[in-house]
Each structure stands twice: as C-alpha cells, then as structure tokens.
Backbone as CSV, one residue per row, in Angstrom:
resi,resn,N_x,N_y,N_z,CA_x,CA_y,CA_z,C_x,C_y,C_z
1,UNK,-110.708,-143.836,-15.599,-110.953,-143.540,-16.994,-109.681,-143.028,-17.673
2,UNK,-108.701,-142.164,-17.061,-107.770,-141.581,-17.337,-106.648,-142.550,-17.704
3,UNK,-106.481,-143.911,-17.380,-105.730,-144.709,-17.131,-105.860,-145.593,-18.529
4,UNK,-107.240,-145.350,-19.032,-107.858,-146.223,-19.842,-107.159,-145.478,-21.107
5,UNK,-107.538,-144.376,-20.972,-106.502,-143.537,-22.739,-104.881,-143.711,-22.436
6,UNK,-104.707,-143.472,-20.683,-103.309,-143.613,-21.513,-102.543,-145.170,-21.520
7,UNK,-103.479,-146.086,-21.519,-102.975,-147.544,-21.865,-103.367,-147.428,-23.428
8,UNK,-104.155,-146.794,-23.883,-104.379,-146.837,-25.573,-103.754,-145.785,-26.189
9,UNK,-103.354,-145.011,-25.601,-101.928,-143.798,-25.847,-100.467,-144.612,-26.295
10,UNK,-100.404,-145.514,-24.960,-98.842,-146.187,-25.239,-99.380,-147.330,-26.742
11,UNK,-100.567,-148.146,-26.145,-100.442,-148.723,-27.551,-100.548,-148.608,-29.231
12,UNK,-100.345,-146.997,-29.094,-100.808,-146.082,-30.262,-99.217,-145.943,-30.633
13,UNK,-98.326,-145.245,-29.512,-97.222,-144.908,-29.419,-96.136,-146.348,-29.989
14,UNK,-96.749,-147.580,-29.160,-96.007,-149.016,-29.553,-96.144,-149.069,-31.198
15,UNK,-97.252,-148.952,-31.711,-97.629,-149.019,-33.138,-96.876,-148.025,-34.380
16,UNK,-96.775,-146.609,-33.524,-96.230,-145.880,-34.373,-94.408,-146.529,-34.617
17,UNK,-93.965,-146.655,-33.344,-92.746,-146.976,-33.664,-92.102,-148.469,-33.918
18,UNK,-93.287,-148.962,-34.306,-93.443,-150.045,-35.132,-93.288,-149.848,-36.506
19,UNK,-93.775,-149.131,-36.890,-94.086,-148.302,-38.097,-92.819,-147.901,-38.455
20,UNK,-91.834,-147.449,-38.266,-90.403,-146.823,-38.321,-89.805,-147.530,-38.065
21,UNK,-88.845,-148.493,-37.344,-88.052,-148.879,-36.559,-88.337,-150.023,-37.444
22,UNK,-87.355,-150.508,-38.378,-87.225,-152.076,-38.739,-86.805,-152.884,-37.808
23,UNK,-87.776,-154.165,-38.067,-87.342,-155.394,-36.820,-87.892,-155.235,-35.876
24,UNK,-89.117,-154.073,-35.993,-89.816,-154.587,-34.683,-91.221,-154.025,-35.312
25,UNK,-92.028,-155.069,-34.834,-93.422,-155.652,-35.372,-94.290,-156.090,-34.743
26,UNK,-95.571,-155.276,-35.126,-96.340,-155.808,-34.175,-98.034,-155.942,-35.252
27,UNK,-98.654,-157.096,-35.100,-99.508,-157.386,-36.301,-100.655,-156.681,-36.234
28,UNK,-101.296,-156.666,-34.895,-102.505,-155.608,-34.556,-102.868,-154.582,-33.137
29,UNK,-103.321,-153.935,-33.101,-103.576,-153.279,-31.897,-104.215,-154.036,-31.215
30,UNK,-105.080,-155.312,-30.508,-104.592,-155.791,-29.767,-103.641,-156.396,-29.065
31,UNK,-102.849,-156.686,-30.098,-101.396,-156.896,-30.010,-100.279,-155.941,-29.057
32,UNK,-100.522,-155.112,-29.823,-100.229,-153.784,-29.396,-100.957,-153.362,-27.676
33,UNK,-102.140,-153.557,-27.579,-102.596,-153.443,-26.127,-101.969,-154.457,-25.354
34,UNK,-102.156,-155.479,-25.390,-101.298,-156.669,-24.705,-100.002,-156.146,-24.221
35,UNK,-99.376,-156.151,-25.410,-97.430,-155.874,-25.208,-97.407,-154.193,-24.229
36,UNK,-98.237,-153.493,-24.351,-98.143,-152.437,-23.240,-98.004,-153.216,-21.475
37,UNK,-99.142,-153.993,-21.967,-99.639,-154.409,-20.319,-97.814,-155.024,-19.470
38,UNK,-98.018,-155.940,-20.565,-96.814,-157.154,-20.731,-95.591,-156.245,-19.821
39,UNK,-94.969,-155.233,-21.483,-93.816,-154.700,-21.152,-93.931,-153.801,-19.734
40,UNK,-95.249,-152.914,-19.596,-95.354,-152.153,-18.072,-95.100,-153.240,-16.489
41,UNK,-95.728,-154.715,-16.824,-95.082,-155.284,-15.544,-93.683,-155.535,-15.652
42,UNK,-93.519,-155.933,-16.913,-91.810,-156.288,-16.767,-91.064,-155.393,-15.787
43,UNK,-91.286,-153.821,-16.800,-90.832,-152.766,-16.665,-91.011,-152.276,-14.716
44,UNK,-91.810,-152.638,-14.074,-92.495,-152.282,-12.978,-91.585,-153.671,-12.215
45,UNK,-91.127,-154.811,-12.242,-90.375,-155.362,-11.662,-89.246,-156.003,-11.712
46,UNK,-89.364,-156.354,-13.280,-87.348,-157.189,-13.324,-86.669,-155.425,-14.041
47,UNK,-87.345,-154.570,-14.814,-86.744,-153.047,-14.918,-86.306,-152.673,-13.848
48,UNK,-87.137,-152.361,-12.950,-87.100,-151.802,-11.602,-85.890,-152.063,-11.097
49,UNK,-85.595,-153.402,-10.906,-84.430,-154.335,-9.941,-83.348,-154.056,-10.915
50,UNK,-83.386,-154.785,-11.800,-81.833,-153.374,-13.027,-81.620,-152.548,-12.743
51,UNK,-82.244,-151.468,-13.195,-82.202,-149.884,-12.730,-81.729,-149.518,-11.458
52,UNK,-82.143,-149.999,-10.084,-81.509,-150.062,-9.111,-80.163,-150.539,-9.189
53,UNK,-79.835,-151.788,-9.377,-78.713,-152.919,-9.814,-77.688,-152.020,-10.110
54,UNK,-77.770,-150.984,-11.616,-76.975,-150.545,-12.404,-77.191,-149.082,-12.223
55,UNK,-77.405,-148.485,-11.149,-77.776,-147.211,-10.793,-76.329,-146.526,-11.314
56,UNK,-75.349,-146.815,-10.089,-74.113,-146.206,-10.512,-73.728,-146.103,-11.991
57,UNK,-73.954,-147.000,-12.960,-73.766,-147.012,-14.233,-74.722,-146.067,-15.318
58,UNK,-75.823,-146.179,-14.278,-76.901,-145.229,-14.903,-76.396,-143.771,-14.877
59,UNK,-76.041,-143.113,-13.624,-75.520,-142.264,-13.278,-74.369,-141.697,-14.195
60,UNK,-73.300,-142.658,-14.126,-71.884,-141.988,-15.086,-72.539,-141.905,-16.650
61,UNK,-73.133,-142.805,-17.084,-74.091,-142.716,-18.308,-75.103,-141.826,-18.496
62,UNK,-75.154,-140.921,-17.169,-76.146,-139.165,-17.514,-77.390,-140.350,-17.724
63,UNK,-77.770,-141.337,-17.774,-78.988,-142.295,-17.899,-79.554,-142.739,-19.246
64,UNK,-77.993,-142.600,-19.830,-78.369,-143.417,-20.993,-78.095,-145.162,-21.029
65,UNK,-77.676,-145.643,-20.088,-77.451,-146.962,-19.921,-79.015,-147.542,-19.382
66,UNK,-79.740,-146.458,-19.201,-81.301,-147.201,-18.657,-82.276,-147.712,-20.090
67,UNK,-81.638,-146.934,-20.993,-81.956,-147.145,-22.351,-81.796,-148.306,-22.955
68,UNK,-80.695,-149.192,-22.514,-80.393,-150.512,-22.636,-81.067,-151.460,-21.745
69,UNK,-81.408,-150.885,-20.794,-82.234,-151.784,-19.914,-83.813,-151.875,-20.662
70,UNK,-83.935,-150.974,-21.174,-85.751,-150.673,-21.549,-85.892,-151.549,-22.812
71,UNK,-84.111,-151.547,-24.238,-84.303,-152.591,-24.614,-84.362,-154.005,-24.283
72,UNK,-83.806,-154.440,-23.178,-83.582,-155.674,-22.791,-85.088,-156.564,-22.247
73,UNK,-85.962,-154.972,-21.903,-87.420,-155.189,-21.527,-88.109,-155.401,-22.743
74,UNK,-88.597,-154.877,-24.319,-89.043,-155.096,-25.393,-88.277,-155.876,-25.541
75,UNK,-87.225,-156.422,-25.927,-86.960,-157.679,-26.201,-87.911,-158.657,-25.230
76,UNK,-87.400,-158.757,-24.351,-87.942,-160.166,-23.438,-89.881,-159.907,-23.319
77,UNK,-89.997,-158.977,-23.369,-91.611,-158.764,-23.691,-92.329,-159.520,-24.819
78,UNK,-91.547,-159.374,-26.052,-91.331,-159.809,-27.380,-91.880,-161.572,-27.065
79,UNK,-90.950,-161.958,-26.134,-90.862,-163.633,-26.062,-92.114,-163.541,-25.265
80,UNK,-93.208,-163.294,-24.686,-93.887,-163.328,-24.180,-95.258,-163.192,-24.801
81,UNK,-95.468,-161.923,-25.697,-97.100,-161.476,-26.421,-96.656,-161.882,-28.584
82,UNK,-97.888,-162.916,-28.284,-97.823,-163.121,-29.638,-98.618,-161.651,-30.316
83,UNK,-97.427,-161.917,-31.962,-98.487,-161.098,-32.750,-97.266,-159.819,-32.388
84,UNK,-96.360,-160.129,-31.537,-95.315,-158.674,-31.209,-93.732,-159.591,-31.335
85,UNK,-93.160,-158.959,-32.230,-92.010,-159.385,-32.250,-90.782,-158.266,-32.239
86,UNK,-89.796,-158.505,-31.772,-88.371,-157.624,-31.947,-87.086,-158.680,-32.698
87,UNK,-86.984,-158.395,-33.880,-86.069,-159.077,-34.470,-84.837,-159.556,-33.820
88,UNK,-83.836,-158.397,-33.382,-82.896,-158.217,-32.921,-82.304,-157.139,-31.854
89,UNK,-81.111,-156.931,-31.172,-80.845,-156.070,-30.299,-81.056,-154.877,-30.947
90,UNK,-80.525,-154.548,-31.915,-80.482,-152.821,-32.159,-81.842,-152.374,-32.671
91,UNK,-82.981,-153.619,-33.167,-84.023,-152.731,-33.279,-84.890,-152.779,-31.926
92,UNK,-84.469,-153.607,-30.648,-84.527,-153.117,-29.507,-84.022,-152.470,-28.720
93,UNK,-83.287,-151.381,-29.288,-82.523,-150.459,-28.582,-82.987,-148.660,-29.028
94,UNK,-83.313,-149.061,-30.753,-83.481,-148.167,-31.442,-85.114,-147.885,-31.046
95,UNK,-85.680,-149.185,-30.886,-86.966,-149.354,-30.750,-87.537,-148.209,-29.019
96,UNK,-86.183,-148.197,-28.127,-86.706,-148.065,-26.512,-86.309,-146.555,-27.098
97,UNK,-85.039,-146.106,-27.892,-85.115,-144.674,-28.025,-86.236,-143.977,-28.282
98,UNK,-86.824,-144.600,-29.539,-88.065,-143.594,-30.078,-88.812,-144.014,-29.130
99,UNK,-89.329,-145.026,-28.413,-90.092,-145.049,-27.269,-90.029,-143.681,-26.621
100,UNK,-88.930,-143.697,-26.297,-88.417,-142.743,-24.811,-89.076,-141.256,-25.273
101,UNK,-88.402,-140.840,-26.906,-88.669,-139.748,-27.179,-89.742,-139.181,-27.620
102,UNK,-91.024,-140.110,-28.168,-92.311,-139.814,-28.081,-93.113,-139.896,-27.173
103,UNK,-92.604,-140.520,-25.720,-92.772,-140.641,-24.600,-92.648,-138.974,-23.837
104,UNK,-91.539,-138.325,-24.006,-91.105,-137.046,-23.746,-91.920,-136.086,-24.640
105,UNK,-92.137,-136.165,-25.539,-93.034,-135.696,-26.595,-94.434,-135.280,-26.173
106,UNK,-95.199,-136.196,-25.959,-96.447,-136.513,-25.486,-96.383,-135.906,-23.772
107,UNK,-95.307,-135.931,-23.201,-95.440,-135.823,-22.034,-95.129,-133.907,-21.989
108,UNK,-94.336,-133.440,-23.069,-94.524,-132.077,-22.960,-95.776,-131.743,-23.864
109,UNK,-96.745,-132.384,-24.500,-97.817,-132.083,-25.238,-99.022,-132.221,-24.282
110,UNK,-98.835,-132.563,-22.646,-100.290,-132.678,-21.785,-100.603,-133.881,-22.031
111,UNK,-100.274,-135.155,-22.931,-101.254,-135.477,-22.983,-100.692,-137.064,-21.824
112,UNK,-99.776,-137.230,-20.930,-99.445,-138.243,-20.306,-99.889,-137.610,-19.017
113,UNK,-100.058,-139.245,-18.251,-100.746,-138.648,-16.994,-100.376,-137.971,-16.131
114,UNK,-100.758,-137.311,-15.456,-100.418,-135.997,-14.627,-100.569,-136.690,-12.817
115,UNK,-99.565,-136.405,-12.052,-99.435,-137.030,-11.099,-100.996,-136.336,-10.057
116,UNK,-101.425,-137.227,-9.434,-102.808,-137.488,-8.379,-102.640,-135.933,-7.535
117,UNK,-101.690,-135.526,-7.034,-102.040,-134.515,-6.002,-101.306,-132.762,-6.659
118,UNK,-101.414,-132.894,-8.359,-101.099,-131.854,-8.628,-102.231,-130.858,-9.443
C-alpha cells in the first residue's frame, strides 16, 4: 500500500516540476504515472550502470555529475511515454535538479519511504 502513495507522490512531484521548469511537459497525470514507472526502470538499470561507469567522476563532482546522468534519464524517458515530453538538455537538467530537491524535501518532510527494517 505504501508503495502505492509513493508512486502517486513522485507523479505529483513529476507534475509540479512540470509546472515550473519550461520545456518540460507533461499533458496528464496518467501521463505523469506512466513516466514515473518508465523513468524508475531506466533509472534502476541503464542509471545504475552510469553511475557505476562514472563513479570516479561522480566522486570529484561531490555528486553533482549524477545530476547529469538523471537528466540523460528524463530525457530518454521522454522518447518513450507519450503525453511526456522534455524539450531540450537544460530543461532536462534543470528538470532532474528540482527533481532532486523536492525529492530531499519530501524526504526530510516523512513523507518518502522509510527503509523495511527501521
């Protein structure tokens, strides 16, 4: 059940910074549910293999170079769920920041999921 709000959490979160972020668009909240699913496998296997890939780079970058990876994921997500588009690079870059930081947001507000054995 817990899993169920916070897949309609992120697609609340996708929407808001839709809302802000010119050049990236998304037409409805199913839309918006989709492109969660979408971008979380990306993110869960060609992210994954980057992030590893570019660790060292991640590292001297304090982990702001993973930020470029997360756009490179909404972008290519983009080509995948109709009804969700990312214009261009910087509003997929600008787009993974406010991600990140209402992500951090929410996650010091309780309301992201809380790991199984705590």
């Amino acid at each position: 059940m817990r899993w169920l709000l916070h897949w309609i959490l992120n697609a609340i979160v996708l929407l808001i910074v839709a809302h802000f972020v010119q050049g990236f668009e998304i037409n409805s909240f199913i839309s918006a549910l989709i492109a969660v699913v979408v971008i979380g496998l990306l993110n869960s296997t060609l992210g994954l293999l980057l992030k590893f890939v570019t660790l060292p780079l991640g590292i001297l970058s304090f982990g702001l170079f993973f930020l470029l990876i997360n756009a490179v994921i909404l972008k290519l997500s983009s080509m995948f769920v109709p009804g969700f588009s990312v214009a261009n690079w910087k509003a997929a870059f600008l787009g993974a920041v406010a991600l990140a930081v209402l992500h951090l947001v929410f996650g010091l507000l309780g309301l992201k999921k809380k790991p199984a054995n705590a």
